[in-house]
C-alpha positions in Angstrom: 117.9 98.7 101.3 118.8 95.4 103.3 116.7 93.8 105.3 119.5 93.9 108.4 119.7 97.6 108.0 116.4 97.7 109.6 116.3 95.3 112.5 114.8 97.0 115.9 116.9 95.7 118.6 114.0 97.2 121.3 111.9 94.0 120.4 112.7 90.9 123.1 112.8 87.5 121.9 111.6 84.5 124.0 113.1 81.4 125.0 111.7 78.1 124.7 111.0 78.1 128.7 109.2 81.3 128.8 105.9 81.7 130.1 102.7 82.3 128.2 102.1 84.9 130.8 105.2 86.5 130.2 105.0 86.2 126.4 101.4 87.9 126.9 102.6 90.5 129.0 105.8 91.2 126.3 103.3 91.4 123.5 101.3 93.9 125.0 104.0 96.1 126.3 105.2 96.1 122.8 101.7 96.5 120.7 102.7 93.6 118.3 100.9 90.9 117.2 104.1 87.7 117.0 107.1 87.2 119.2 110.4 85.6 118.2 111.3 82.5 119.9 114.9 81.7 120.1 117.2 78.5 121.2 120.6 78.9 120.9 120.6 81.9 119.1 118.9 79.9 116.3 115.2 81.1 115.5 112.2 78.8 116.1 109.4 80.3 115.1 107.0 83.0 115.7 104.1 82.8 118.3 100.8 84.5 118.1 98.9 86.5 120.7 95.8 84.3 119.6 97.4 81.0 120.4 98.6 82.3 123.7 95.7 83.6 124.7 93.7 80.4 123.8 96.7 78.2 126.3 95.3 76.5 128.7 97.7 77.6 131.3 99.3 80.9 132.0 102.1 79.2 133.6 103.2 76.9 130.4 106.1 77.6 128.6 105.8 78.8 125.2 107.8 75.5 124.2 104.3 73.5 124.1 103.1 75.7 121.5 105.4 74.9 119.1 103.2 73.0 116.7 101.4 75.9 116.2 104.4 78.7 115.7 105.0 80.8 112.2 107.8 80.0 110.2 108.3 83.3 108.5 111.4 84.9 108.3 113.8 86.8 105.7 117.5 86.4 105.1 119.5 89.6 106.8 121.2 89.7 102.8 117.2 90.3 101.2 116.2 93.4 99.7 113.0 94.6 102.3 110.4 94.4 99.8 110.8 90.7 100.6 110.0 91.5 104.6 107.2 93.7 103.1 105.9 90.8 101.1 106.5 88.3 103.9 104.5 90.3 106.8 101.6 90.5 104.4 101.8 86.8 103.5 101.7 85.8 107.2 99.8 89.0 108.6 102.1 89.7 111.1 103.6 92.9 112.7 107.3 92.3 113.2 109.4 89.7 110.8 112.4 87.9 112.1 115.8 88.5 110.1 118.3 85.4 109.8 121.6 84.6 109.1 123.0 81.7 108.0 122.3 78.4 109.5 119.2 80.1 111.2 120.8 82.3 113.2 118.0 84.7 114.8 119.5 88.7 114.4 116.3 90.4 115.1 113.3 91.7 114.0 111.9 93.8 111.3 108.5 96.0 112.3 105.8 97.2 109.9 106.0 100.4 111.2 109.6 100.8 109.9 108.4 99.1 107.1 105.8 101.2 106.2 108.1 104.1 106.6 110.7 102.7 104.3 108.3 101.7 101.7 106.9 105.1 102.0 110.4 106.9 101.0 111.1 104.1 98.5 107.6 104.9 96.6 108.9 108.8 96.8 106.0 109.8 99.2 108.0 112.2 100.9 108.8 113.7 97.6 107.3 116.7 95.8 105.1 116.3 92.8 102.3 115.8 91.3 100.2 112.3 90.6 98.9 110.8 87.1 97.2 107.6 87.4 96.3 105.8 83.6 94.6 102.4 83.3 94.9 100.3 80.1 95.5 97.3 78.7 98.6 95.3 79.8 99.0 94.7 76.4 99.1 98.8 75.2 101.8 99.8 78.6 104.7 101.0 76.7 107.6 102.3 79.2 109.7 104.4 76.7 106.2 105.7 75.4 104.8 107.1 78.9 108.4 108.2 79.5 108.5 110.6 76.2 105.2 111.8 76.9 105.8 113.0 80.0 109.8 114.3 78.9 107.9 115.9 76.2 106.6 118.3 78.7 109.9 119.2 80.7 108.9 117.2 83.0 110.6 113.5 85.0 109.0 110.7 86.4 110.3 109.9 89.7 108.4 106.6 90.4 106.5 104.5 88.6 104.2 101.8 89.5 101.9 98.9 87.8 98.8 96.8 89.2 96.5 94.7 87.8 93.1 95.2 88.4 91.8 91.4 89.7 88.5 92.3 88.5 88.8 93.6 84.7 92.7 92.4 84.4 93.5 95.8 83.1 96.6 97.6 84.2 96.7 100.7 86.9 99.9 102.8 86.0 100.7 105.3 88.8 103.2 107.9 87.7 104.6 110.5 90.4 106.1 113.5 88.6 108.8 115.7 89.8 106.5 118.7 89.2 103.0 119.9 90.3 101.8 121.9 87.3 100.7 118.2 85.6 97.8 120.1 83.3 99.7 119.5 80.5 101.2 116.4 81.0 97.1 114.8 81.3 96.3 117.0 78.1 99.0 115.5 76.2 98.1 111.6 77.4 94.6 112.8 76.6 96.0 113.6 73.4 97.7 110.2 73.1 94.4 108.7 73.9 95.2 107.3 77.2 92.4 106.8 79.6 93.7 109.2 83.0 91.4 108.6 85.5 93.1 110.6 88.1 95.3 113.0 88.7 96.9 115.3 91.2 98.8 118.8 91.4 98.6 122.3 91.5 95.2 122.1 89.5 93.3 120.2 92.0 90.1 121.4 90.4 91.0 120.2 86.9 90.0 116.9 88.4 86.4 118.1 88.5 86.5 119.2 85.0 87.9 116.5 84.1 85.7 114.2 85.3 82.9 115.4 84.1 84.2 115.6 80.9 84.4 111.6 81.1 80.9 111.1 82.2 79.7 113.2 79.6 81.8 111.2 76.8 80.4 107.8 78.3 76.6 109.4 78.2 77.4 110.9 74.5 78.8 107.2 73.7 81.9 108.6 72.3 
C-alpha cells in the first residue's frame, strides 16, 4: 500500500501566520502531537506541542518557530512502511505526505498506521503462532517453509528480529491453522529451539515449558 492511499484529510495544516494559540488549540482538538505548516501549498515543516507550549507569546505566529520545526515527511509514491519507519524515527503522531517539488498533500496518522500494519502482519487473520530463536547464521527460509508444509499446514507471515542483546535471530511464523502441536513437535524434531507458541493447545505451552527448564537443569 501507498503512502497517499492513506492521507486523513480531517487533519488542518497551518500557515506560517498562524497563532501559537491557535496551533495549541488545533493540536488539542485533534489529540496529536505535530502539526503541518504549509506556504504555498509547499510543506515547511512540522511543529511540536512542546515548542509551542514553551513560546513566549501566545499571540506569535508559528513562523518564529521555524528554527525549531521537523523535517520529516514521505513521498505520496513510498510504500507506508516508510511513514511507519519515519513516525518512529521522529516520534511523531501524524507524517506529512509530499509530492513533487514539496508539495504538502496531507497527512498520515499512526492510528491508521497501526491499523494498516496490523492487516499487513495478518493480525486480523486466523491462526496459530510459532516463535523460534536461532542463530542468524542457521535461518534457512525453504527449511522452515518444508517443515511447516510437511505438516499440511502454510505460513501466512513471517517475520525476523535480532535480539540487540545476544544478536540471535527471533523468527515469528503465523500459521494459517490453530492445531500447531505438530508443527512445534516436528521443529522440536529438527532441533529448533521454539520458545513460544500459540493455538488451539494453549496449555501445551505449559508443558512445554517446563519441559525446557527441566532440559536446562538436566544440562542436556
Amino acid at each position: 500500500m501507498l503512502t497517499v492511499e492513506l492521507i486523513n484529510n480531517n487533519i488542518p495544516r497551518l500557515q506560517l501566520q498562524d497563532t501559537v494559540a491557535k496551533s495549541l488549540q488545533l493540536i488539542n482538538d485533534f489529540r496529536v502531537t505535530h502539526l503541518p505548516v504549509v506556504a504555498d501549498d509547499k510543506l515547511i515543516g512540522l511543529v511540536s506541542e512542546d515548542d509551542l507550549l514553551d513560546a513566549e507569546e501566545d499571540k506569535m505566529p508559528v513562523e518564529l518557530l521555524q528554527d525549531s520545526f521537523v523535517h520529516a515527511f514521505v513521498s505520496d509514491n513510498a510504500h507506508f512502511l516508510n511513514a511507519v519507519s519515519t513516525a518512529n524515527q521522529f516520534d511523531t503522531t501524524v507524517v506529512p505526505v509530499i509530492a513533487e517539488n514539496r508539495e504538502f498533500i496531507g497527512v498520515i496518522t499512526t492510528t491508521d498506521l497501526l491499523k494498516t500494519l496490523g492487516n499487513f502482519a495478518g493480525a486480523n487473520e486466523i491462526g496459530g503462532i510459532i516463535v523460534l530463536e536461532m542463530e542468524r547464521s542457521q535461518f534457512a527460509i525453504s527449511e522452515i517453509s518444508r517443515i511447516v508444509e510437511s505438516n499440511d499446514a502454510t505460513i501466512l507471515h513471517l517475520n525476523t528480529m535480532v535480539q540487540p542483546d545476544t544478536g540471535m535471530l527471533t523468527v515469528s511464523l503465523h500459521i494459517n491453522k490453530k492445531e500447531i502441536a505438530a508443527i512445534v513437535a516436528t521443529f522440536e524434531r529438527y532441533e529448533y529451539d521454539v520458545i513460544y507458541f500459540f493455538g488451539d493447545e494453549n496449555f501445551e505451552n505449559e508443558i512445554h515449558n517446563n519441559y525446557r527448564h527441566l532440559m536446562n537443569y538436566l544440562g542436556i
